[in-house]
Every structure is written in structure tokens, then in C-alpha cells.
C-alpha positions in Angstrom: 0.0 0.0 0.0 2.2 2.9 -1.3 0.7 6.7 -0.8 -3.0 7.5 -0.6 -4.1 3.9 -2.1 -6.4 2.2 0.4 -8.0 -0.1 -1.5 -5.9 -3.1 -0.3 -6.7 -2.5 3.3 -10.3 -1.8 2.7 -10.4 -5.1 0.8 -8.6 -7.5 3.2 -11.6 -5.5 6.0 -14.5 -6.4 4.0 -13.0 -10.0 3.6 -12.7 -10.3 7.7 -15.8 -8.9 7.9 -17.5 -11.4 5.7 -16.0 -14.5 7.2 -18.0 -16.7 8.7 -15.4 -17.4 11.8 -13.1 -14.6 10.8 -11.5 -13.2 13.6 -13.6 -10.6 15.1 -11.0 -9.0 17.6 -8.8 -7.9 14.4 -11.8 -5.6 13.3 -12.3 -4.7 17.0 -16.3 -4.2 16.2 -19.3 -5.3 14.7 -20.1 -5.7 10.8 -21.1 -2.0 10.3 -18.4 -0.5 11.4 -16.3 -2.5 9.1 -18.3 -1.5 6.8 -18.2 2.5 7.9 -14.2 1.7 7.7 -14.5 0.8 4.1 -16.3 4.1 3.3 -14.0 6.1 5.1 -10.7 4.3 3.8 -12.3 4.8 -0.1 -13.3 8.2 0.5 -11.5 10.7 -1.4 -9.2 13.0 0.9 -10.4 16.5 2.1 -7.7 19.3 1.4 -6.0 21.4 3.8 -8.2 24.1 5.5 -6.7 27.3 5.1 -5.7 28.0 8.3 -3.7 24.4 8.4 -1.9 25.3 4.9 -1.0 28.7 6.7 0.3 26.6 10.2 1.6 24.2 7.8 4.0 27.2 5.6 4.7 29.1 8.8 6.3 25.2 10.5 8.3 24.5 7.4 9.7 27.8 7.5 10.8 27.4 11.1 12.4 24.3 10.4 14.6 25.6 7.4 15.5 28.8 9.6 17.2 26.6 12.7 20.1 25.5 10.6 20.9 29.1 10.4 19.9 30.4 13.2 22.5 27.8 15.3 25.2 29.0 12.7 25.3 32.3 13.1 24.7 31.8 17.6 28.5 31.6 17.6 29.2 34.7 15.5 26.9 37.0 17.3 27.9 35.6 20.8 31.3 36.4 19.8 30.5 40.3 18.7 28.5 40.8 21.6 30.9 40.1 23.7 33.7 41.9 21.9 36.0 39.1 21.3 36.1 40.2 17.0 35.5 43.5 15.6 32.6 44.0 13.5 33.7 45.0 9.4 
């Protein structure tokens, strides 16, 4: 099951679901909910709300920032304590 394709896992739960002595505790609940499982497995996927794009920018942008924010922490502690002269 590579990426987004569900259709193998919906497939093997509607097989346990229909057996006749299939193992109940791997579905961990009765038919319908197998079934509910299905439907939400096959369903397509909803897009980022707006607000979770925006979260979702303003976290990768963090992240490619602490690289150089922990290079330059030696430079600046260095000129603010007067150890090398600014250019």
C-alpha cells in the first residue's frame, strides 16, 4: 500500500468482515463498522483548510530557519561580547 491507495486495506476488512469465523477482535467491532471503515478508507481525501496550509508554511519555514539560526549563535555571541570586531 504505497501513498494514498487504500484499497488493499479496505479489501482485506470487508473480507474479515465477511468470514464466517473470521477473527472478530482484528476488526475490534461489529459488521457495520467495518463497513463505515471501508467508506472512510475509499473516500476521497479532504484538502488542507486554510488555516492548516498557513500553520503548515509558517512550521516549514521554522524548520529551514534553525540550521541558520544555530550557525550564526557563535558569531553573534562572539561580537556581543567583543571578542572580534565588527567590518
Amino acid at each position: 500500500m504505497t501513498g494514498r491507495d487504500t484499497r488493499p486495506l479496505a479489501t482485506a476488512l470487508v473480507v474479515l468482515a465477511s468470514a464466517a469465523h473470521g477473527p472478530a477482535s482484528a476488526l475490534a467491532a461489529a459488521g457495520t463498522d467495518a463497513v463505515r471503515r471501508v467508506q472512510r478508507l475509499l473516500a476521497p481525501a479532504e484538502p488542507l483548510s486554510r488555516v492548516h496550509r498557513h500553520l503548515l508554511r509558517a512550521g516549514a519555514a521554522a524548520l529551514a530557519l534553525v540550521p541558520l539560526l544555530l550557525a550564526l549563535t557563535p558569531a553573534v555571541v562572539a561580537l556581543a561580547l567583543g571578542r572580534i570586531q565588527p567590518m
